[in-house]
C-alpha positions as CSV (number, residue, x, y, z in Angstrom):
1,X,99.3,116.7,87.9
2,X,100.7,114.4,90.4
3,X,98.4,113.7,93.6
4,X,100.5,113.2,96.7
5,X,99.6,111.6,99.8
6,X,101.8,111.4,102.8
7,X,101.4,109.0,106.3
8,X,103.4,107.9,109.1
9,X,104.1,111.0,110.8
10,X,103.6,110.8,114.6
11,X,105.3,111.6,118.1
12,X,108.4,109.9,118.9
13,X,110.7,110.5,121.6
14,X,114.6,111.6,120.6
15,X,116.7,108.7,119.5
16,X,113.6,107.1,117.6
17,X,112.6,106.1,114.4
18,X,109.7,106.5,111.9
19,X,109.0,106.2,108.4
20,X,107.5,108.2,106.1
21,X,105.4,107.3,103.4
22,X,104.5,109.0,100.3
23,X,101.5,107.4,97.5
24,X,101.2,108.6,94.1
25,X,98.7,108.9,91.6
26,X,98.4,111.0,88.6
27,X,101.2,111.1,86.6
28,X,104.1,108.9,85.8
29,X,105.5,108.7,89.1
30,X,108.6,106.7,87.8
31,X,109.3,109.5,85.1
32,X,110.1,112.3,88.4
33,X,112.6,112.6,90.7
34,X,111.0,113.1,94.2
35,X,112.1,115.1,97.5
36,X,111.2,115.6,101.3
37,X,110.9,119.0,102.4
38,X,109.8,120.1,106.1
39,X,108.7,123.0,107.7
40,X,108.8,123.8,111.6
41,X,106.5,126.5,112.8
42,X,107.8,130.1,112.2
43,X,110.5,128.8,109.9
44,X,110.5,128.3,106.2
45,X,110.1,125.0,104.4
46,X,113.9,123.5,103.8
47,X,115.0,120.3,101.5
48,X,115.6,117.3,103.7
49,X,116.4,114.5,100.8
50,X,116.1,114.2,96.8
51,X,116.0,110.9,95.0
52,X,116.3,110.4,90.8
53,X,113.6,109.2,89.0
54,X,115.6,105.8,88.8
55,X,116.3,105.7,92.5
56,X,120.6,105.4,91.7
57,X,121.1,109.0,93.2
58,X,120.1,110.5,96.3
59,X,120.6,113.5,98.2
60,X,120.4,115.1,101.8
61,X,120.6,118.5,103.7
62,X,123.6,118.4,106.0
63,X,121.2,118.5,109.1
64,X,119.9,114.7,108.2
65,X,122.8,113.0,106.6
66,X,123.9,109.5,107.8
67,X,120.2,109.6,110.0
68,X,117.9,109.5,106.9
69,X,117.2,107.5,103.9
70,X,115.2,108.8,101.2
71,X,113.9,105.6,99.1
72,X,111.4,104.6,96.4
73,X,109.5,101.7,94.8
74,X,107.9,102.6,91.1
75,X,106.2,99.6,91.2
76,X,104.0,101.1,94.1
77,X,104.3,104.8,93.0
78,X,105.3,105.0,96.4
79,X,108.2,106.9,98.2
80,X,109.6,106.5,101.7
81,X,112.0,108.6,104.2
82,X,113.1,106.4,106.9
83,X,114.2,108.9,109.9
84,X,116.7,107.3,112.6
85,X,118.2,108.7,115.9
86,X,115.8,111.6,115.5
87,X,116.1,114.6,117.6
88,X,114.0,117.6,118.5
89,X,115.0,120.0,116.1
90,X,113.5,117.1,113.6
91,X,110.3,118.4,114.7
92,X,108.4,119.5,111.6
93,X,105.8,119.2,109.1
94,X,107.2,117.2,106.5
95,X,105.9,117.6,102.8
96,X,106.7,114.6,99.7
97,X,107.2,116.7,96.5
98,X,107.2,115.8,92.6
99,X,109.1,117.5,90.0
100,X,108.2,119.9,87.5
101,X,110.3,118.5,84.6
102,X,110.6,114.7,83.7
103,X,113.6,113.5,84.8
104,X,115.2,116.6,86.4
105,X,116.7,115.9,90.0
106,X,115.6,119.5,92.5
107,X,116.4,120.1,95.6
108,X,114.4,123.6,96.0
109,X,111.0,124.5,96.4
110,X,111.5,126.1,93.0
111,X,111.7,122.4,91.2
112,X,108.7,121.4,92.2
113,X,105.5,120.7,90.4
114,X,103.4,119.2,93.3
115,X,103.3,119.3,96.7
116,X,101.6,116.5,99.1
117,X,99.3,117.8,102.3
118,X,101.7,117.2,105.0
119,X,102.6,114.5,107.7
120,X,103.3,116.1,111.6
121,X,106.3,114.5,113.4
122,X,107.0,115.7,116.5
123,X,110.4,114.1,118.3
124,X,109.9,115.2,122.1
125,X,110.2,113.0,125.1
């Protein structure tokens, strides 16, 4: 197993920034493809942004495309969401998640093999 562990959550006003940060241990973190997923309360979690084990291809929900950037540094183990012009429905716990199978891009919760504890960001003003 993969051990996940997320930071840089945090309140932010709309319009703002943060960045996300996502350590790795365990496991060959270079081998996996990697995703965000968040969860705002009384809703279900929902993919926010995939990334291939490589880093070449990435992928985003709808709701965050053109504001996010879903990154990674194998030399770290270490993966990164960068959140511009954030707004309130942003609001969310947002979870880093490994794959289950080497090499196998997912973008549902079903593809994943571990799950980090969770970072709170809260975009309010």
């Amino acid at each position: 197993q993969v051990q996940l562990v997320e930071s840089g959550g945090g309140l932010v006003q709309p319009g703002g920034s943060l960045r996300l940060s996502c350590a790795a241990s365990g496991r060959t973190f270079y081998n996996y493809a990697m995703d965000w997923f968040r969860q705002a309360p009384g809703k279900e979690r929902e993919f926010v942004a995939s990334i291939s084990w490589s880093g070449t291809n990435t992928y985003y929900a709808t709701s965050v495309k053109g504001r996010f950037t879903i990154s990674r540094d194998n030399t770290k183990n270490t993966l990164y969401l960068q959140m511009n012009s954030l707004k309130p429905e942003d609001t969310a716990v947002y979870y880093c998640a490994a794959g289950k199978d080497t090499r196998v891009v997912f973008t549902t919760t079903q593809g994943v093999g571990s799950w980090g504890q969770g970072t709170q960001v809260t975009v309010s003003s």
